[in-house]
C-alpha positions in Angstrom: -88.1 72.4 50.4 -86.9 69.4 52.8 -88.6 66.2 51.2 -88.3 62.6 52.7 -87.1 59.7 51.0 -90.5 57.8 51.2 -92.0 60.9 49.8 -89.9 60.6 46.0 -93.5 60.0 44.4 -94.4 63.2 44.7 -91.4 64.9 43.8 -90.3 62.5 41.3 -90.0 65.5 38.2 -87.5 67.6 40.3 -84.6 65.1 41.7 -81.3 66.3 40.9 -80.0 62.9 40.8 -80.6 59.2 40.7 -78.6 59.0 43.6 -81.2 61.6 45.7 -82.0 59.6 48.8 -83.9 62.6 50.6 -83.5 66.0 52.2 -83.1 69.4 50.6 -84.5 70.3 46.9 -84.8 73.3 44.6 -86.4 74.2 41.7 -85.4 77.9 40.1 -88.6 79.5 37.9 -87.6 81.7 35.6 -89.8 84.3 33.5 -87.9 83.8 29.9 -88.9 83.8 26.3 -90.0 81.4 24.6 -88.1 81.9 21.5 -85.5 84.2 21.4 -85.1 84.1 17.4 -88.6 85.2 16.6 -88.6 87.7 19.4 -85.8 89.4 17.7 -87.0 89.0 14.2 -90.3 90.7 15.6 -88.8 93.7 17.6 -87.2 94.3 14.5 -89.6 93.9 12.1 -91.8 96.5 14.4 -89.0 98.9 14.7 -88.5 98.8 11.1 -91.9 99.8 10.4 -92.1 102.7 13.0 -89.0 104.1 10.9 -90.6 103.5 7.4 -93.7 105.6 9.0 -91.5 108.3 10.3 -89.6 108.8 6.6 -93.2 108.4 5.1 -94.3 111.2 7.7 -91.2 113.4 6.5 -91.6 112.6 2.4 -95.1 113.4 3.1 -94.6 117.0 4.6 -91.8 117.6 2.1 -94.3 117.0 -0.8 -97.1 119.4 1.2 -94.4 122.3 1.7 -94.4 121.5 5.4 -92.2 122.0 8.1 -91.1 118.2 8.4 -90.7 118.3 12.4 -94.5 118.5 12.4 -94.4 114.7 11.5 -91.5 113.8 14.0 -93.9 111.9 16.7 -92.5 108.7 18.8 -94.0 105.9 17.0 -94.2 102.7 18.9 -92.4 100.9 19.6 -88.6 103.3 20.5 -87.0 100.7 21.9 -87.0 96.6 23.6 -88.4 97.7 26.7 -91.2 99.6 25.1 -92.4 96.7 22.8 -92.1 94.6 25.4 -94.7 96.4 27.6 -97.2 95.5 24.8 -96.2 92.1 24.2 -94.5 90.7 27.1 -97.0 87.8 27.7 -97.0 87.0 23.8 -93.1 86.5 24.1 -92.6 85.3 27.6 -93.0 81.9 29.5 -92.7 80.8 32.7 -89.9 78.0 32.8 -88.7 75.5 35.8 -85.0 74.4 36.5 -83.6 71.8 38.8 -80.9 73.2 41.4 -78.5 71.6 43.1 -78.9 71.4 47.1 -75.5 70.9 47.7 -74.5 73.9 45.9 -76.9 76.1 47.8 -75.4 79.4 49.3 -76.9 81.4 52.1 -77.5 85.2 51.3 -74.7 87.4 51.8 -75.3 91.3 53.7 -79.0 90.5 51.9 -78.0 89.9 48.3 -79.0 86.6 47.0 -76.2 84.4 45.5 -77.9 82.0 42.9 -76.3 79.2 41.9 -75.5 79.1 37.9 -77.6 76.7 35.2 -74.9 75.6 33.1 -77.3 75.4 30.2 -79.8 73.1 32.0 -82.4 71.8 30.2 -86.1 73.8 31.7 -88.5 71.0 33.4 -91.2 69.3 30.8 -94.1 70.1 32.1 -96.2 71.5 35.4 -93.3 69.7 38.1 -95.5 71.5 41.1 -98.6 69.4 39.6 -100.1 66.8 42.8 -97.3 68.5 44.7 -98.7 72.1 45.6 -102.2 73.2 45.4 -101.7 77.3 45.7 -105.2 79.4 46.7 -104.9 83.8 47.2 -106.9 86.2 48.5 -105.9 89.3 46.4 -106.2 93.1 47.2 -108.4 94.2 45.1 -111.5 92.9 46.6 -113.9 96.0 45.6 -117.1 95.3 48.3 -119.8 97.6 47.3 -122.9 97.5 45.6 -125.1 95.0 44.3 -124.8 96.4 40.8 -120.7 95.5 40.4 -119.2 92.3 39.2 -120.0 89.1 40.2 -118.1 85.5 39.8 -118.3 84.5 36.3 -120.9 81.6 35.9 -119.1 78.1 36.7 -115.6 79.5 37.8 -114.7 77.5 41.1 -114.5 79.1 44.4 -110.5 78.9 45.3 -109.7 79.3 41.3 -108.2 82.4 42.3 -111.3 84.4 42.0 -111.9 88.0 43.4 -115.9 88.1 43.6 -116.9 90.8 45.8 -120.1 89.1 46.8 -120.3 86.9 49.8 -123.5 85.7 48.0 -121.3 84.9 45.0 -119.3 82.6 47.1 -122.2 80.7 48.5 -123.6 79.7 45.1 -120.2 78.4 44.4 -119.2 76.3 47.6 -123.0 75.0 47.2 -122.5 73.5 43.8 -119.2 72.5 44.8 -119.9 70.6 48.1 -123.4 71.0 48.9 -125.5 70.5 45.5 -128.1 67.1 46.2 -127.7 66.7 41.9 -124.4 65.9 42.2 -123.7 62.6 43.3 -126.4 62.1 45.4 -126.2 60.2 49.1 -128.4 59.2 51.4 -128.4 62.4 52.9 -129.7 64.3 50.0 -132.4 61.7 49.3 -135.1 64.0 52.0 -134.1 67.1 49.7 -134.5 65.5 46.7 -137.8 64.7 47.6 -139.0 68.2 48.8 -137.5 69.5 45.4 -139.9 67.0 43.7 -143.4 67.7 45.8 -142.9 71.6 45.6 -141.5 71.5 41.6 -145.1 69.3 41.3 -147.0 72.1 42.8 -145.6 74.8 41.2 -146.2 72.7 37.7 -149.7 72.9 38.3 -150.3 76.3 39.3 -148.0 77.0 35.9 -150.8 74.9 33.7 -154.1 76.3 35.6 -152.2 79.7 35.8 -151.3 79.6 31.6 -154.3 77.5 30.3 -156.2 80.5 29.2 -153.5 82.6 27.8 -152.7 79.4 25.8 -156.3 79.3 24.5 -156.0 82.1 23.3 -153.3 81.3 21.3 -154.7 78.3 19.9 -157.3 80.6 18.4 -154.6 82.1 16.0 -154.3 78.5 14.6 -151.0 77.6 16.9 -150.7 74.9 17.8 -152.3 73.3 14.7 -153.7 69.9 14.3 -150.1 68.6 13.3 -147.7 70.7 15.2 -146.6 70.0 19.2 -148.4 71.4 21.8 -146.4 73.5 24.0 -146.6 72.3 27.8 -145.0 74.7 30.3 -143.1 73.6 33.6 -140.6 74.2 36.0 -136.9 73.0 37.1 -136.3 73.8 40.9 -132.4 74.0 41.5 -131.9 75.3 45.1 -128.6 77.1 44.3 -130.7 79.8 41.7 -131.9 80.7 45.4 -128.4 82.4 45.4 -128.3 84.5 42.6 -130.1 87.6 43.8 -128.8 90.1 45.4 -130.3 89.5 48.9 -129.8 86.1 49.2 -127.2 86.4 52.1 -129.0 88.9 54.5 -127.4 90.5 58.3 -129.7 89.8 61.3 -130.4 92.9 63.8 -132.4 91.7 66.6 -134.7 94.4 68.1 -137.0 94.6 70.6 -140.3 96.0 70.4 -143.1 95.9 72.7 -141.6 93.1 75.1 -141.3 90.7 71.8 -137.9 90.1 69.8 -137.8 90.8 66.4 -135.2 90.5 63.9 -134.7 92.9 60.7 -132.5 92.3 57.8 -130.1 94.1 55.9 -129.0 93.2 52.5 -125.4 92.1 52.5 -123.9 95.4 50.8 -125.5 97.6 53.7 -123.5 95.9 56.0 -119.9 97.6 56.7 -117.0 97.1 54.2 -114.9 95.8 57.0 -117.0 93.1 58.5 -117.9 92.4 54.2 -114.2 91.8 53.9 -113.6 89.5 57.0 -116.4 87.8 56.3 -116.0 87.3 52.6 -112.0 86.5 53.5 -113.2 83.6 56.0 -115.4 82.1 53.9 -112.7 81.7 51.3 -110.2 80.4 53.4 -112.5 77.7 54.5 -113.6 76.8 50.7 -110.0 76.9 50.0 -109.3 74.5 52.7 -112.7 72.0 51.7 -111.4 72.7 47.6 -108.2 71.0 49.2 -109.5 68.1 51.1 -112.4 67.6 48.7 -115.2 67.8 51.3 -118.4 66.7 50.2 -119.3 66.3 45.8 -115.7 68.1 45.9 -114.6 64.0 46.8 -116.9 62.5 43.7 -116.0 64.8 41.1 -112.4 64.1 41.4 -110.5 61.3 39.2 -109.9 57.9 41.2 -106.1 58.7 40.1 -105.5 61.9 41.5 -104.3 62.6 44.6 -104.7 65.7 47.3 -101.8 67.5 46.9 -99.1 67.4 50.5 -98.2 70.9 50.1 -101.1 73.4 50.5 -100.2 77.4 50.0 -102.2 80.1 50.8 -101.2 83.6 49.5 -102.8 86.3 51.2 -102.6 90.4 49.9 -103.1 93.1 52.6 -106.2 91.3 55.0 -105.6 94.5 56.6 -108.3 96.2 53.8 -110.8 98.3 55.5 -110.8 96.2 58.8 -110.0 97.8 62.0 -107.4 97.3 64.2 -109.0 94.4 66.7 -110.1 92.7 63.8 -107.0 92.5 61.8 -105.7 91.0 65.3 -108.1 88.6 65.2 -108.2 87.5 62.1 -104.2 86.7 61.9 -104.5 84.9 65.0 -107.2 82.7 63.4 -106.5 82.6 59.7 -104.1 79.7 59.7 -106.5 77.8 62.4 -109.6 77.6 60.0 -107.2 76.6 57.3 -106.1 73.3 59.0 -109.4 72.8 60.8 -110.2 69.5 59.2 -110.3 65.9 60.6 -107.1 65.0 58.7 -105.0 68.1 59.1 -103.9 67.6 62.9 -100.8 67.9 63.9 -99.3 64.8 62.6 -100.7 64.8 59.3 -98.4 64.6 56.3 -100.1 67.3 54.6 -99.1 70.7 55.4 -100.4 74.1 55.3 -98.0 77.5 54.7 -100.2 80.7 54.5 -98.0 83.5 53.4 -99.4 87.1 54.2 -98.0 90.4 53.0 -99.0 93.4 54.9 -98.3 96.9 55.5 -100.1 96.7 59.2 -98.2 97.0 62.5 -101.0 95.5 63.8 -100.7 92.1 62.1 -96.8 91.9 62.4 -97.4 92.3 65.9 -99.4 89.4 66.2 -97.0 87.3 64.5 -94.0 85.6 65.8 -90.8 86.8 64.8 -89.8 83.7 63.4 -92.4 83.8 61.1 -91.7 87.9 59.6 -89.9 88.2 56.6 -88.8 91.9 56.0 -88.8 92.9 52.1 -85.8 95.5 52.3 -84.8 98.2 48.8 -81.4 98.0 48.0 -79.9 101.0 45.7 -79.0 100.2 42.3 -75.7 99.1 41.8 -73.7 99.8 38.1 -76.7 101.3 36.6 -79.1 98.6 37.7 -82.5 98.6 39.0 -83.4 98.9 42.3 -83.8 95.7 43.7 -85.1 93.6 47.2 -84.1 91.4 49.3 -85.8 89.4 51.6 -84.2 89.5 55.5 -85.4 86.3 57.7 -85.9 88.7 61.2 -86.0 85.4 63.3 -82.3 85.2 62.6 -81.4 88.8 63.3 -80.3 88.2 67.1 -78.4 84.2 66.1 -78.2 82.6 69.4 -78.8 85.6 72.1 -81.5 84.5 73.5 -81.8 87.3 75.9 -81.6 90.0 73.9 -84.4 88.5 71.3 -86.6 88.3 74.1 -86.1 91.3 75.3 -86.8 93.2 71.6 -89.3 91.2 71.0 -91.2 92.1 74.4 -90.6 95.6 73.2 -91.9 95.5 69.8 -95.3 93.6 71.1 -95.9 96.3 73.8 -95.0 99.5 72.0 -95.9 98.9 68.3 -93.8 96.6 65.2 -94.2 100.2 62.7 -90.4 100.0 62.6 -91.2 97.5 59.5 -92.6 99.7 57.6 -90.9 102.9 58.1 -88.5 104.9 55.8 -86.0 105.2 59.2 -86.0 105.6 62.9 -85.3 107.7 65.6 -84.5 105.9 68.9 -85.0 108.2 71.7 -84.1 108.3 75.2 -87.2 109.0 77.0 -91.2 110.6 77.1 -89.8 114.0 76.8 -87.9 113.2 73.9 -90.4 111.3 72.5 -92.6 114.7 72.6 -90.1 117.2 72.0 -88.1 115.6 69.0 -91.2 115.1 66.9 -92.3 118.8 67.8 -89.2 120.2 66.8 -89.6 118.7 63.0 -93.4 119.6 62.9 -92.8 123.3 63.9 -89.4 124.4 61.9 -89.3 124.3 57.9 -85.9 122.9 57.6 -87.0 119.7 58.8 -89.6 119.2 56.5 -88.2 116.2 54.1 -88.8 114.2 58.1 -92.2 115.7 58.0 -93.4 114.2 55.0 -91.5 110.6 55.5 -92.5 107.6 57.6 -90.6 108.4 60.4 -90.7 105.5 63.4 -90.0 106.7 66.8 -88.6 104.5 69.3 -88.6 105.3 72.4 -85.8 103.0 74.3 -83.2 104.8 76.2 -79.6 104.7 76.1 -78.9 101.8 78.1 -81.2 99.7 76.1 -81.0 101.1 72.0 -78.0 98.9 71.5 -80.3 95.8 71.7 -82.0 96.6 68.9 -78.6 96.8 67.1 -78.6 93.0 65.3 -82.4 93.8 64.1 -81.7 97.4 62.9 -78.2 96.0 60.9 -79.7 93.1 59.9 -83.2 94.6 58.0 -80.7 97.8 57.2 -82.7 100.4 58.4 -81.4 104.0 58.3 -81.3 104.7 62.1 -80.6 108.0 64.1 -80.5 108.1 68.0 -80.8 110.8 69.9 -79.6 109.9 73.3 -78.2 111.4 76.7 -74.0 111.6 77.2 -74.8 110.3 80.5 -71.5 111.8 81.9 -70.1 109.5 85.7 -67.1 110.2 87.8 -64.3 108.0 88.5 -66.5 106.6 91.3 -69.2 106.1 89.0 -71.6 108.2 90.3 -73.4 110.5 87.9 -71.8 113.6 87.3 -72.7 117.0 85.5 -69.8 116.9 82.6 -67.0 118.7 83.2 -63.9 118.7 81.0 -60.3 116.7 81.9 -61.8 115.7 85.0 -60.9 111.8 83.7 -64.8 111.3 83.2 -66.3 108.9 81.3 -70.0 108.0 80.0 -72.3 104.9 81.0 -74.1 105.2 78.2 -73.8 101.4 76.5 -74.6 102.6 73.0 -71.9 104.7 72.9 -69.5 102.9 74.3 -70.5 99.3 72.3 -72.4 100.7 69.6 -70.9 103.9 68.0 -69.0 105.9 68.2 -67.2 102.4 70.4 -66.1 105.7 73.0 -66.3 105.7 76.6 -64.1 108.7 77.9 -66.0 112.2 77.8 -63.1 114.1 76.6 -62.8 112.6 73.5 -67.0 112.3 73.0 -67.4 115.6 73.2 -64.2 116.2 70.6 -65.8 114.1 68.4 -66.6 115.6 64.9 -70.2 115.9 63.5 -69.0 113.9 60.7 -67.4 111.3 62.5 -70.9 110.3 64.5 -71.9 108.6 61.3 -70.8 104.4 60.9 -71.3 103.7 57.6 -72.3 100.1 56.9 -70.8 99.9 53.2 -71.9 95.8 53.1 -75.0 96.8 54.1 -75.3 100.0 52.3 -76.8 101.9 55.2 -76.0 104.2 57.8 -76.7 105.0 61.2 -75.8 108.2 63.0 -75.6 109.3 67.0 -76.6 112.5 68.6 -75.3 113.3 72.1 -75.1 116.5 74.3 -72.3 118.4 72.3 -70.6 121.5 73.1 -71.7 124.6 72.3 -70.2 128.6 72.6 -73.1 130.5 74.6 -73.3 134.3 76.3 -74.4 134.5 79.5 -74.1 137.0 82.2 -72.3 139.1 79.8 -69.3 136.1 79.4 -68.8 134.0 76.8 -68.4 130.4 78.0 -68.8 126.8 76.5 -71.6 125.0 77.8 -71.8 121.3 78.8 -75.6 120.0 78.7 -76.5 116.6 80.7 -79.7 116.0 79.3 -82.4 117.1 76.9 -84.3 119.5 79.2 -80.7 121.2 80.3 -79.8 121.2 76.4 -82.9 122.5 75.9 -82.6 126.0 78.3 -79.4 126.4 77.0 -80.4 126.5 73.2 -83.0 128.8 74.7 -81.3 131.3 77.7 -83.1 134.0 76.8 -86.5 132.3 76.1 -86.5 131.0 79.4 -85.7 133.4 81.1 -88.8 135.3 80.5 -90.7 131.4 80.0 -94.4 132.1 82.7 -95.2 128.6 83.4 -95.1 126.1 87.1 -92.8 123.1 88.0 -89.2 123.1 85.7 -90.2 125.9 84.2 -90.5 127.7 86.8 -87.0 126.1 88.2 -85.4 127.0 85.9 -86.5 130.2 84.7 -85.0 131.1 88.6 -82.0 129.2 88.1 -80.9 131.6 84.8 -81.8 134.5 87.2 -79.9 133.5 90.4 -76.7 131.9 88.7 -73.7 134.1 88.2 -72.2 132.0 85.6 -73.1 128.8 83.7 -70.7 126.5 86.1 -73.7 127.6 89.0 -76.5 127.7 85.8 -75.4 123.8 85.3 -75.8 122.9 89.0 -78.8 124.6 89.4 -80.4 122.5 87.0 -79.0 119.3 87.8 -80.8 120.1 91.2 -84.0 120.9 89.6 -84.2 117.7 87.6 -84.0 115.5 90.4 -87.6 116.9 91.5 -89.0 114.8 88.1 -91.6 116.5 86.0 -89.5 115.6 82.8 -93.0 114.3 80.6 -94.6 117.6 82.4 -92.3 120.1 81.7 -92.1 118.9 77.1 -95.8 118.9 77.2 -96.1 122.6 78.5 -93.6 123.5 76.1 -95.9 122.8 73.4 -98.4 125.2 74.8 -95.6 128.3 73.9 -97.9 130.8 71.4 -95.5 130.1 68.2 -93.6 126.9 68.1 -90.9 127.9 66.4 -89.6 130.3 68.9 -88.8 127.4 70.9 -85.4 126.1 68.6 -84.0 122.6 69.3 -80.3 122.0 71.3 -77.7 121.6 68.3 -77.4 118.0 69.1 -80.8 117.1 68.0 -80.6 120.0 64.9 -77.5 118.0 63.8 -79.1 114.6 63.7 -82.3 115.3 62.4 -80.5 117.6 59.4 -78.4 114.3 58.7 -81.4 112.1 58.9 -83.4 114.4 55.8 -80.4 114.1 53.9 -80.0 110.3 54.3 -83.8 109.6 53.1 -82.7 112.1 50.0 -80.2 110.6 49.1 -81.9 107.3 49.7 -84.9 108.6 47.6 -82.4 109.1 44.7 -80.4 105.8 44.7 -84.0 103.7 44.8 -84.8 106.0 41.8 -88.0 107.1 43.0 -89.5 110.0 41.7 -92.1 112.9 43.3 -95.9 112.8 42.5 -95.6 115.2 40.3 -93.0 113.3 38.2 -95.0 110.1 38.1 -95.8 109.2 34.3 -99.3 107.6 32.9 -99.4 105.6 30.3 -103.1 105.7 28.6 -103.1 102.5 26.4 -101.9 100.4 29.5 -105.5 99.5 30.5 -106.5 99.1 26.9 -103.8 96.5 26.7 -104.0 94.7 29.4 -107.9 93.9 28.6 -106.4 92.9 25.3 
């Protein structure tokens, strides 16, 4: 954090120095034991007792006649890890460290590089306390039914609660900021009064109402002539208004016979999503009130204490059961309703992060790029664990300007999935963009791609290599299929044709990878060499061009030179085609196969054809043939996507995740936890 000098007061518990005259300070939390000793002594102790109980187990089957194995059972706990998983919060603490600013190191290739403690002594005490107030907005916020949990009686709205009542977090912002009892003003003298009248009223409709059922009683000799009489009355609190279950209520307006009318549902028959918006509103704006102490919030709080600068609003998945405008909406309005308060304008020295985490392309679209933080795996290294690291996007592109407008115009009008995807395709153009998908839906050997999260970009040649700094720098496994785009030496496009001294226009190829711009030595290029391995940043990404391929045709066996994906297309499926019923390049080119004498006039032909357009038209009827396998992909595209499934398996296996059917349950966890 970057901390003025005329604001020391507040950070007074985390200066580095005596000398610290403002700018830059860290703090590093660390979850550590708190005694390392009597951890050990207790693992040990426990261990030591499992074994006594397995020698017991074995004496005891020995003295029976047994088979001794019957008693061999894994007795908690088998190792550190294990008894941890029972005890970790008995035998771990949170502890706070001063860092050095000066000695602060940017990231390298997105692993962190934390400066060392030197045996630093941990921070007495809370050293975020008056500093930063921190609210959330969990998952888990189970809307439902009136019969499931409620807020626990007195627990503060903004304590971190998850109540999954609206009606729930009325009562609590009431008594909080709204209840006359508490420090009463002039404001709440009117309400006072009401209370009083209609709590007189209802006292003496309780004693006409009970004075016969109490005669009654006095004929059993209670109350006697030296015991208390019993008097009933009644205390009026407004906020017990609250506590049923119908106490927040939906309008619908109707109309019936010329007059307006309104109905009313009960506030768990309205839908989950607007429940969740609703409920996550609300919150936001008791958080903010909690915060500024609006209201009684101001008179219960110590004349010492003071609001907190730093306000920091954690957020889980908003995206819960709310529809796409909606989750729009509400990112776009979140952070508004958070500082809408007279002393929260823009020059206020109090400030307001919200952090959000999301798996919606919706919200990341909304958002800026400056604000996205992209959480990427990275393998284990040595053993290790799988770890993350967290990639700033807004400094993916460094100072081109140009290009970071231009990607980010993409993103916002196509879609920002590309964040949350296992790897992505970037594909030349609409036919590609319905062919290549078809092609892994309708053959088997693509079926690891079938059952990832596959985003697919649809950019063109001329413009994939733009995406280049974001793709490197969030280290996304990336395939793209694009076009060789062959051009003569007057740069005029040109059907490819070997040692003619052509050469591509294609900028990914030529800047990007393979870094080639003669067509001779792109289409020698090896299958294995279309791969560039980024070892720093332990990903890969692959390119798949027109390649040459060995076909018959007209009884002569010939190497064929595709230009584009619907030419690659025929030629991976000659005899197909040449039978293909169907209008437009279809039609083309099922005559072209019949009237060319050899593939040189084959290749022409086609060329021609694809100047009439019909590209989108001509994928989409090819998804109408009767069995979509029949239709087999140009080698190109086979090639890639083969690489691409083996990439996300062998990315599978160095995160260490496991199949469903792998996954292990532990049936004391829950039991423990509630412990």
């Amino acid at each position: 954090m970057h901390v003025e000098e005329n604001e020391v007061h507040y950070v007074q518990g985390i200066l580095p120095t005596l000398d610290w005259a403002g700018g830059r300070l860290g703090v590093r939390v660390r979850y550590e034991p708190k005694d390392r000793e009597q951890l050990q002594k207790d693992y040990l102790t426990a261990r030591a007792n499992a074994r006594d109980l397995q020698t017991a187990g074995a004496a005891l089957a020995e003295a029976r006649g047994q088979d001794a194995t019957l008693f061999q059972v894994a007795i908690w706990p088998q190792t550190l890890v294990e008894f941890l998983q029972r005890r970790v919060t008995r035998y771990f603490t949170l502890q706070t460290y001063v860092l050095d600013p000066t000695a602060c190191v940017d990231p390298e290739h997105g692993r962190a590089l934390p400066q060392a403690l030197n045996g630093s002594d941990p921070i007495e005490g809370d050293p975020f306390k008056g500093l930063i107030r921190i609210d959330e907005i969990s998952a888990q916020r189970g809307f439902g039914h009136a019969g499931e949990s409620k807020m626990e009686e007195g627990e503060a709205l903004g304590s971190g609660s998850t109540s999954r009542k609206l009606s729930a977090q009325l009562r609590q912002y009431y008594k909080s900021h709204l209840d006359p009892y508490e420090s009463p003003d002039a404001k709440d003298l009117l309400a006072l009064k009401a209370i009083e009248e209609a709590q007189e009223a209802f006292n003496l409709r309780l004693s006409d109402g009970f004075e016969s059922p109490l005669r009654e009683m006095h004929t059993l000799g209670y109350p006697g002539v030296t015991d208390p009489k019993l008097n009933i009355s009644t205390r009026l609190r407004p906020v017990e208004g609250l506590n049923h279950d119908t106490a927040v209520r939906f309008i619908v307006p109707m109309q019936a016979g010329g007059a307006s009318i309104n109905l009313y549902l009960p506030e768990d028959s309205n839908g989950l999503g607007y429940q969740n918006l609703i409920s996550m509103v609300f919150r936001l704006m008791a958080f903010r009130d909690s915060w500024m102490r609006v209201g009684k919030a101001q008179s219960k709080a110590s004349d010492e204490a003071i609001i907190p600068p730093l306000h920091l609003v954690l957020i889980e998945e908003p995206e819960v059961h709310l529809h796409t405008q909606v989750q729009q909406v509400f990112i776009r309005q979140a952070y508004k309703i958070l500082r809408n308060h007279d002393q929260l304008g823009a020059g206020s020295n109090v400030v307001t992060q919200m952090v959000v985490s999301t798996h919606s392309s919706h919200i990341a679209h909304e958002c800026h790029f400056d604000s996205l933080r992209y959480f990427r795996r990275l393998p284990a290294i040595e053993n290790a664990i799988p770890t993350s690291c967290v990639v700033n996007v807004g400094e993916a592109f460094g100072d081109e300007q140009e290009t970071k407008r231009f990607v980010t115009r993409y993103l916002k009008v196509t879609h920002c999935d590309l964040f949350f995807a296992d790897a992505a395709v970037l594909i030349e153009g609409p036919a590609e963009r319905i062919l290549v998908p078809h092609f892994v839906n309708s053959h088997a050997e693509f079926d690891k791609l079938a059952e990832s999260y596959i985003t697919w970009l649809e950019i063109g040649g001329s413009h994939a290599h733009k995406l280049r700094s974001l793709i490197e720098k969030i280290g996304l496994t990336t395939l793209i299929v694009t076009d060789i785009d062959s051009q003569d030496a007057a740069g005029s496009s040109a059907v490819p044709v070997r040692g003619a001294n052509y050469t591509t226009r294609n900028h990914t190829l030529k800047t990007w990878w393979p870094e080639i711009e003669e067509l001779d030595e792109l289409l020698d290029k090896p299958e294995a060499e279309k791969a560039k391995d980024y070892d720093a940043e332990e990903f890969t990404l692959r390119v798949a061009y027109q390649c040459p391929i060995e076909i018959e045709f007209k009884g002569a066996t010939t190497e064929a030179l595709a230009y584009t994906l619907e030419d690659a297309v025929v030629v991976a499926n000659i005899e197909l085609f040449a039978a293909l019923p169907g209008t437009g390049l279809i039609a083309k080119f099922r005559a072209a196969i019949a009237e060319s004498a050899n593939f040189a006039e084959l290749s022409m032909a086609m060329k021609e054809a694809l100047k009439g357009g019909g590209k989108a038209e001509f994928a989409l009827d090819l998804l109408e043939i009767g069995n979509p396998s029949d239709l087999k992909p140009p080698n190109y595209i086979r090639e890639g996507l083969l690489w691409l499934a083996e990439q996300l398996d062998h990315k599978q296996t160095e995160l260490g995740l496991v199949s469903l059917g792998q996954v292990e349950v532990e049936a004391d966890a829950p039991v423990e936890a509630a412990a």
